[in-house]
C-alpha positions as CSV (number, residue, x, y, z in Angstrom):
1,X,105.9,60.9,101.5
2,X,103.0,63.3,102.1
3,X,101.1,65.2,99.5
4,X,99.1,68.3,99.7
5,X,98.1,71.5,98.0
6,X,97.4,75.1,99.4
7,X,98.1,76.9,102.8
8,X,95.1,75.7,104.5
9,X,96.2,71.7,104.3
10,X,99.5,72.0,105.1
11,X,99.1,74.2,108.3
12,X,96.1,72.0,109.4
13,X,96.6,68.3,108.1
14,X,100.3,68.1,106.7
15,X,102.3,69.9,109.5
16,X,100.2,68.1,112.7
17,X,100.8,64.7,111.1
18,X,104.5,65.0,110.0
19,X,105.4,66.2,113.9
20,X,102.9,63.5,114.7
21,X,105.4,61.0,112.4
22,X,108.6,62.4,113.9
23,X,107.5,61.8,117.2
24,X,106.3,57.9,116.6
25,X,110.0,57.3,114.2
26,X,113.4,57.9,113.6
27,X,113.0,59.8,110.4
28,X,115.6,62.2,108.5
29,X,115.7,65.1,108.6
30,X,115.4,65.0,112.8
31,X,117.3,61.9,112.7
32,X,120.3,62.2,110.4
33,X,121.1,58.4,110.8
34,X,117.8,57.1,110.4
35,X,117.0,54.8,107.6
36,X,113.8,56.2,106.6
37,X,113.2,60.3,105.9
38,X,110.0,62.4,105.6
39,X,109.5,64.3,101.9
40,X,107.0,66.6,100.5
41,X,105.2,66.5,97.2
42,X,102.9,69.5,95.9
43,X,101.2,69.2,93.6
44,X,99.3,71.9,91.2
45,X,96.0,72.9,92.2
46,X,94.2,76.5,91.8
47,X,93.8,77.4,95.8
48,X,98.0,77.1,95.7
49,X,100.0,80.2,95.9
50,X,103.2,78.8,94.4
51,X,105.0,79.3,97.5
52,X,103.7,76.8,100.3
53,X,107.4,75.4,99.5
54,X,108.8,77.9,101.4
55,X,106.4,77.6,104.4
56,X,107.3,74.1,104.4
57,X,110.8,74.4,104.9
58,X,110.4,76.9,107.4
59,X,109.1,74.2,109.2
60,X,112.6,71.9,109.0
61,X,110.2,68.6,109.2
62,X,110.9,67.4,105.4
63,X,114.5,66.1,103.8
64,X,113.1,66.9,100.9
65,X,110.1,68.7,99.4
66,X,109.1,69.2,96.0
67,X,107.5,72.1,94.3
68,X,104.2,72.4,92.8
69,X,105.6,73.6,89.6
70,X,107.7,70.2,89.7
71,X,105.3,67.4,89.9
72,X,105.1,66.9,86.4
73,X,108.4,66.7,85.6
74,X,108.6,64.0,89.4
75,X,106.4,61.9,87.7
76,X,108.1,61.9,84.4
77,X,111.6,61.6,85.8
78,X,111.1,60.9,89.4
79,X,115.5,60.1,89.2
80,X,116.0,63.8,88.4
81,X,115.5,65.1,91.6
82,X,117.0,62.4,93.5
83,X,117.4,58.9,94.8
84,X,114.3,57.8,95.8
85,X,114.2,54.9,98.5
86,X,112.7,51.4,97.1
87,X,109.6,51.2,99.4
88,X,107.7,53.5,100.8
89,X,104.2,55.0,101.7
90,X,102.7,58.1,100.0
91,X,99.9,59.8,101.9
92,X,97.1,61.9,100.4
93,X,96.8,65.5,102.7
94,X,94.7,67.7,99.6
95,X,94.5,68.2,95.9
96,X,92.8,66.1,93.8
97,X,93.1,62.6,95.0
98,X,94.1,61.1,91.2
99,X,97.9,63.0,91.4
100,X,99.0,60.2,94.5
101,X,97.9,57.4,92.7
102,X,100.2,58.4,89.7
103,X,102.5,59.2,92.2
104,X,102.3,55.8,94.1
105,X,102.0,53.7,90.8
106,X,105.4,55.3,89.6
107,X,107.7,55.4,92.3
108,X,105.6,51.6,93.0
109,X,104.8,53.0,96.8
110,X,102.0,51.9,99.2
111,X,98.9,54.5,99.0
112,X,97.1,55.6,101.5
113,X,94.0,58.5,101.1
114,X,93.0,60.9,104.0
115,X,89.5,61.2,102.9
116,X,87.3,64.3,104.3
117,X,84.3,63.7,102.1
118,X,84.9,61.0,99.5
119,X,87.5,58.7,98.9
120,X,87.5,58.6,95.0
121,X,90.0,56.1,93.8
122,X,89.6,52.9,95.9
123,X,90.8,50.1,94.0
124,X,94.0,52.2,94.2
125,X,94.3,52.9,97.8
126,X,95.6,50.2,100.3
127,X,94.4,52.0,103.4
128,X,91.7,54.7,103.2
129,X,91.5,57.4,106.4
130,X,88.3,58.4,107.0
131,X,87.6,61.8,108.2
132,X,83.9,60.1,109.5
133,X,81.0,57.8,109.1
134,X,80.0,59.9,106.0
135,X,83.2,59.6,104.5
136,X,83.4,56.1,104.8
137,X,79.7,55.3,104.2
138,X,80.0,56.4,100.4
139,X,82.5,53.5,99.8
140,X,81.2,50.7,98.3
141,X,81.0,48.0,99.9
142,X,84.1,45.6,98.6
143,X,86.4,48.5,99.9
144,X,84.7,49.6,103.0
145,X,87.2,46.9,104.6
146,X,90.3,49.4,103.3
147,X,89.0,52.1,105.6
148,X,89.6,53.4,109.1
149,X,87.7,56.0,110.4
150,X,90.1,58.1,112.1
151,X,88.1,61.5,112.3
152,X,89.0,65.0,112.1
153,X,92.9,65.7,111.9
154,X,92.0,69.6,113.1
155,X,90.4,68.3,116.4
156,X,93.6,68.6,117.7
157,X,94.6,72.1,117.1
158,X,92.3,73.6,119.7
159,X,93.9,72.0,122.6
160,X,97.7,72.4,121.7
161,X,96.7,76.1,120.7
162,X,95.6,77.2,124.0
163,X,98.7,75.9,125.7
164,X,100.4,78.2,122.9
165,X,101.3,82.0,122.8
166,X,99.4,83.7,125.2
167,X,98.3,87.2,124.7
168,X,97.9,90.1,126.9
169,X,95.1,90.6,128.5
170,X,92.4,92.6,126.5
171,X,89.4,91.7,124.2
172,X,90.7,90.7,120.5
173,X,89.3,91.0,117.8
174,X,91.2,88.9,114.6
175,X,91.2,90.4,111.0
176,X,92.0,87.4,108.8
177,X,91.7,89.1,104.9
178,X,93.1,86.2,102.8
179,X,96.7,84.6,102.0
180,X,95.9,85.0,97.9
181,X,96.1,88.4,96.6
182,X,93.1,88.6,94.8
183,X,91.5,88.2,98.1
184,X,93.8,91.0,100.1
185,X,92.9,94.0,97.3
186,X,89.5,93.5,98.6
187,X,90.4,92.6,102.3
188,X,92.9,94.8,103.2
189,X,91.4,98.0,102.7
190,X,87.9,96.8,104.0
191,X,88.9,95.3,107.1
192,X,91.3,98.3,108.0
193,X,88.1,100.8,108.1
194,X,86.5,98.2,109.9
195,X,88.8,98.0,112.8
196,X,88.8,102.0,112.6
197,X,85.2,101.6,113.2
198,X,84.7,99.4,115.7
199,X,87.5,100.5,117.8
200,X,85.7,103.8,117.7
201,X,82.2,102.1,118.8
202,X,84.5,99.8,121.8
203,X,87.7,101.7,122.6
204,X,89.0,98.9,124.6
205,X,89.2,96.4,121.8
206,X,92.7,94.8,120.5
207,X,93.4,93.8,117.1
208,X,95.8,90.9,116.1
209,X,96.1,90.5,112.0
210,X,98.5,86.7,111.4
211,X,100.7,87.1,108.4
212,X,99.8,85.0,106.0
213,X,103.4,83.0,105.7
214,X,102.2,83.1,101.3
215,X,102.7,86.8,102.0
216,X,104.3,89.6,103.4
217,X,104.1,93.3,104.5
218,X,105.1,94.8,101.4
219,X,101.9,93.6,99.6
220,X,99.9,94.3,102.7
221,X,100.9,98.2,102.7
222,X,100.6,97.6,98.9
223,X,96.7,96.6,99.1
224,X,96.0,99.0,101.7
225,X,97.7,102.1,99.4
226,X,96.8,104.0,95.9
227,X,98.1,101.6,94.1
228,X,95.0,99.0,94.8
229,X,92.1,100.5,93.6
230,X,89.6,99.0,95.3
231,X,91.9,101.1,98.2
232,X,89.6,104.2,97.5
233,X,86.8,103.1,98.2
234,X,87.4,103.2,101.7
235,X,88.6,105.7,104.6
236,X,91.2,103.9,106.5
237,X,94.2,104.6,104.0
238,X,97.5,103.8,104.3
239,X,98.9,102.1,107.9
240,X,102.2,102.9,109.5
241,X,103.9,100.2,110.1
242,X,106.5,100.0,113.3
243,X,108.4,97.5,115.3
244,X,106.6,95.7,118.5
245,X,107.7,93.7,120.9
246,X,104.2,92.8,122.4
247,X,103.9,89.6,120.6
248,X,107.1,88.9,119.3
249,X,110.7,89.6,119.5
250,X,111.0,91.1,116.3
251,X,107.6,92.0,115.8
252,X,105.4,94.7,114.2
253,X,102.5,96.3,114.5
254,X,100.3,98.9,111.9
255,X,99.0,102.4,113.3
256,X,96.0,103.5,110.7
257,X,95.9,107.2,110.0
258,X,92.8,107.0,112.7
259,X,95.0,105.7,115.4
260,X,93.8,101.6,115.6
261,X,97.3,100.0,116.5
262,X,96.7,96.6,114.8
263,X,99.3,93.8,116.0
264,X,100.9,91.3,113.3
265,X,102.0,88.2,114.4
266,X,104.1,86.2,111.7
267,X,104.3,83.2,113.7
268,X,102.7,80.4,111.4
269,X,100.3,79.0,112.3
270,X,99.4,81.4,114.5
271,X,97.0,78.8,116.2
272,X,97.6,80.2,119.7
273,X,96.9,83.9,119.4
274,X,94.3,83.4,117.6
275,X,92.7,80.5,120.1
276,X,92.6,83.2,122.5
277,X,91.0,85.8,121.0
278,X,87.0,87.2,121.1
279,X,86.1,87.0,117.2
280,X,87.5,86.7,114.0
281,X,86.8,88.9,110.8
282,X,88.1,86.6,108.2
283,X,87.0,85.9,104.2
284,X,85.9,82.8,102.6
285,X,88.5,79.7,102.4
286,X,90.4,76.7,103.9
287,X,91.1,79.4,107.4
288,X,87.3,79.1,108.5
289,X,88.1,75.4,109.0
290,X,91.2,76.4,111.3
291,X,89.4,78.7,113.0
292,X,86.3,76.8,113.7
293,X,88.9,73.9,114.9
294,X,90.5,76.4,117.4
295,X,86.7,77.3,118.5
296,X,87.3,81.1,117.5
297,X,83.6,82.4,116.5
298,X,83.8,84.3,113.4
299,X,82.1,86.7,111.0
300,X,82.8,85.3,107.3
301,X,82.9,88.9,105.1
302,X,82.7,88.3,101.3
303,X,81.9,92.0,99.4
304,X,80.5,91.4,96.4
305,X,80.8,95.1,95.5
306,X,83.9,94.8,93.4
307,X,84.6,93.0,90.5
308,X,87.3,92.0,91.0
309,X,85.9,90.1,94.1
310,X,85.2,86.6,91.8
311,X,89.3,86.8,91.3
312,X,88.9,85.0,94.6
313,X,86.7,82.6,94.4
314,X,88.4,79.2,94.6
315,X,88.4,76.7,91.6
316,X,86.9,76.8,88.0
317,X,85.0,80.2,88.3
318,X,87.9,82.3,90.3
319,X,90.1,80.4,87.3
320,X,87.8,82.2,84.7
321,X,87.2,85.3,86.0
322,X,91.4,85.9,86.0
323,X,91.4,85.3,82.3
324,X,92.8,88.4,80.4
325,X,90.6,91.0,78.9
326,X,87.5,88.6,79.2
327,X,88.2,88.6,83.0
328,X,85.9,91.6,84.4
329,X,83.2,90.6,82.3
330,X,82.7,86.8,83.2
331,X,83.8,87.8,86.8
332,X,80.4,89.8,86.7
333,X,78.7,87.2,85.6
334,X,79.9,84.0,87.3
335,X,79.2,86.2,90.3
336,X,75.9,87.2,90.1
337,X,75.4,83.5,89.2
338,X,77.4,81.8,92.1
339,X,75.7,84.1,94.6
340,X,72.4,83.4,93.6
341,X,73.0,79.6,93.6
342,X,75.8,79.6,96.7
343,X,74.4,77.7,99.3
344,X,76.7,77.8,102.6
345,X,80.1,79.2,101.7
346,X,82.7,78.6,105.0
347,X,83.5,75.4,105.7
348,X,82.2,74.8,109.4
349,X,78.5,75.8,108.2
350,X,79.0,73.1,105.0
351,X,80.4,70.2,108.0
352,X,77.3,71.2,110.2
353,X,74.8,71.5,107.3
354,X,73.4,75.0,108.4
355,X,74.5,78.5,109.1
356,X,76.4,78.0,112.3
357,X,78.4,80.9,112.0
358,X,77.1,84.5,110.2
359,X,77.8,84.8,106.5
360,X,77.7,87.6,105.0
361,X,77.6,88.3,101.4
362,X,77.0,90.9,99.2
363,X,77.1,94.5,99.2
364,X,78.6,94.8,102.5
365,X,80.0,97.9,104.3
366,X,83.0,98.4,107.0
367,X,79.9,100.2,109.4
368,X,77.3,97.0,108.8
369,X,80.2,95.1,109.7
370,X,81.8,96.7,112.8
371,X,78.5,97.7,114.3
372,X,77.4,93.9,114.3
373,X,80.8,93.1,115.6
374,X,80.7,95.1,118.5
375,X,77.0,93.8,118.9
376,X,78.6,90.2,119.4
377,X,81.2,91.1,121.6
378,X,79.2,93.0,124.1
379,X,77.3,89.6,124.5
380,X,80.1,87.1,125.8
381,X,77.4,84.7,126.1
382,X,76.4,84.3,122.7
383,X,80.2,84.0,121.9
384,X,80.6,81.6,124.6
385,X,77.7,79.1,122.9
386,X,78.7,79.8,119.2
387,X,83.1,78.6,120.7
388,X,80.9,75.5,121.9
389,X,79.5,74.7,119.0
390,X,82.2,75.2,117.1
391,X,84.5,72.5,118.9
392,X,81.5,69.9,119.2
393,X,81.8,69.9,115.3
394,X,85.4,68.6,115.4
395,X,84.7,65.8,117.6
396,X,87.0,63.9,119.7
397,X,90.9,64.7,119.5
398,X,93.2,61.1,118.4
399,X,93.3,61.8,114.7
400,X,96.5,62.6,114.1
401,X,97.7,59.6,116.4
402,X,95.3,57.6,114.3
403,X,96.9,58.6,111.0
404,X,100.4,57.9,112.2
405,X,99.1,54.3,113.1
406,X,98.0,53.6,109.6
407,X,101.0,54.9,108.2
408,X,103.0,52.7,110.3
409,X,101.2,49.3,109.4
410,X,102.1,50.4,105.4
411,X,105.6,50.6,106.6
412,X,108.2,48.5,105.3
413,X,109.0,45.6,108.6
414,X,112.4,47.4,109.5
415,X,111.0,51.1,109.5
416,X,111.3,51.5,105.5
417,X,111.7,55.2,103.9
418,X,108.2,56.9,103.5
């Protein structure tokens, strides 16, 4: 049983270990006699959408996966919603760590924690997974014998992506503007002018823009229109969208009223196009991991010019700021106040403890932006050292096979159900 959170997890540490699992053991649903299957638990957590149940099953790995909005009522009546197997092994992939060890304690499973930066509940792991030294240097020491380090489960992705998907030939630039919809109303409209812009300043430059699979086109067209407000305060407006076969079979693409043809891929992950492209344009969140992992250089765009902006900040504050009538006020506030005390905000410059890859924060503009864009992409050397860096900071490949290993020794002798 694996358990996880928001987008970002189960595209980059659920999905690669259940195929990972499949591969290693007969398990239902790939192997309807089997005697053990695979299942998936969310559970609640503020960086969810509500709907990473659906990308799951898309995925046809799990027999059975369970809700976010259902956890609660699992643990309470965990006979509900099924017959669940008398051993087994749940596996922590995101969230807060305490929901598997209810879950473990109550269905009286093995537990086992994939810890990135702390492993917080020891005494009630039997095997801890160790993203790295630092992870498993916090342990104390009467537990330090529980863990493995098996390092970084997205070390992987980079090397199956490229064999992935290829694109045609041309210099592509990704536009990543968030899977939650506080972050699209801002990242829609901003990152349509900025393709606008810089395919005016490099005429030759491609655009590929991966669906988030916790959204669709409808609310894409949606942000980009009249009805978001933050809309007018930029000149793209309103992209046409029409079918495309360049990518995909039944693909699409968006033509802005300036012309840019902007390619969607709705392939998910989309860890192959995206390995092969120049740069990304992307916001804040669990994606600068993926695409640091994939060695994709990156500009990471938070404008603070909206209010609305601390809507998508992750956790406590963006939880605040979406209160009713209150909302606009302490989203002000919490962002003059996180900004001011933000420290490094994408994930590959908080693993490498400095700013590896350009942040930038504040009262941004789609010109700033696609004029330093093109700046980086008429330097394919400087790109070439920054992709370097970035897949040094994964460190050696093996996780995933690591992971499955552990799993195996808290199987049951004859296979068991996990």
């Amino acid at each position: 049983m694996l358990v996880s959170n928001g987008p970002g997890e189960l595209a980059t540490w659920v999905r690669p270990l259940a195929l990972g699992l499949h591969r290693q053991l007969p398990l239902r649903p790939h192997s309807a006699a089997a005697a053990g299957a695979l299942h998936l638990v969310l559970v609640p957590c503020p960086n969810g959408t509500g709907r990473e149940h659906r990308v799951a099953a898309d995925w046809n790995l799990f027999e059975r996966i369970t809700p976010a909005r259902r956890f609660w009522p699992l643990l309470l009546r965990p006979g509900r919603w099924g017959v669940w197997p008398g051993r087994g092994v749940v596996v922590f992939l995101g969230g807060d760590q305490f929901w598997t060890v209810l879950l473990s304690a109550r269905l009286g499973y093995r537990h086992l924690t994939y810890a990135e930066w702390l492993a917080r509940w020891p005494r009630w792991n039997d095997r801890i997974a160790a993203m790295g030294p630092r992870a498993a240097g916090r342990l104390a020491p009467r537990w330090r014998q529980r863990c493995t380090v098996v390092g970084d489960l997205m070390a992987d992705l980079g090397e199956r992506a490229r064999r992935d998907d290829p694109l045609p030939a041309g210099e592509w630039v990704a536009l990543l503007p968030g899977s939650k919809r506080a972050k699209l109303l801002v990242g829609v409209p901003f990152l349509l002018e900025t393709a606008d812009r810089l395919a005016a300043l490099r005429p030759g430059c491609r655009f590929l823009l991966p669906l988030a699979p916790t959204t669709n086109l409808a609310e894409l067209l949606h942000c980009a229109g009249a009805g978001n407000p933050i809309a007018r305060c930029y000149g793209s407006g309103v992209p046409r969208p029409l079918p495309s076969a360049l990518l995909e079979s039944d693909g699409l693409a968006l033509i802005t009223p300036a012309g840019t043809r902007i390619e969607l891929t709705r392939s998910a992950p989309a860890h192959g196009p995206l390995s092969q492209c120049a740069l990304a344009l992307t916001t804040v969140g669990a994606n600068t991991a993926e695409l640091a992992a994939l060695g994709l250089p990156m500009l990471v765009l938070v404008p603070t010019q909206h209010p609305e902006v601390m809507r998508a900040w992750d956790g406590l504050a963006g939880w605040l700021a979406r209160l009713p009538v209150l909302g606009l006020l302490l989203g002000r506030a919490l962002t003059a106040w996180r900004l001011r005390r933000r420290g490094l905000l994408a994930l590959p410059n908080i693993h490498a403890g400095h700013l590896l890859v350009p942040e930038r924060v504040g009262s941004i503009t789609p010109p700033q932006i696609a004029a330093e864009s093109a700046d980086w992409l008429s330097r394919p050397e400087r790109l070439e050292a920054l992709r370097l860096e970035l897949r040094g900071l994964r460190g050696e490949g093996g996780a995933v096979a690591a992971l499955v290993a552990l799993v195996r020794e808290l199987l049951p002798p004859e296979g068991g159900d996990s």
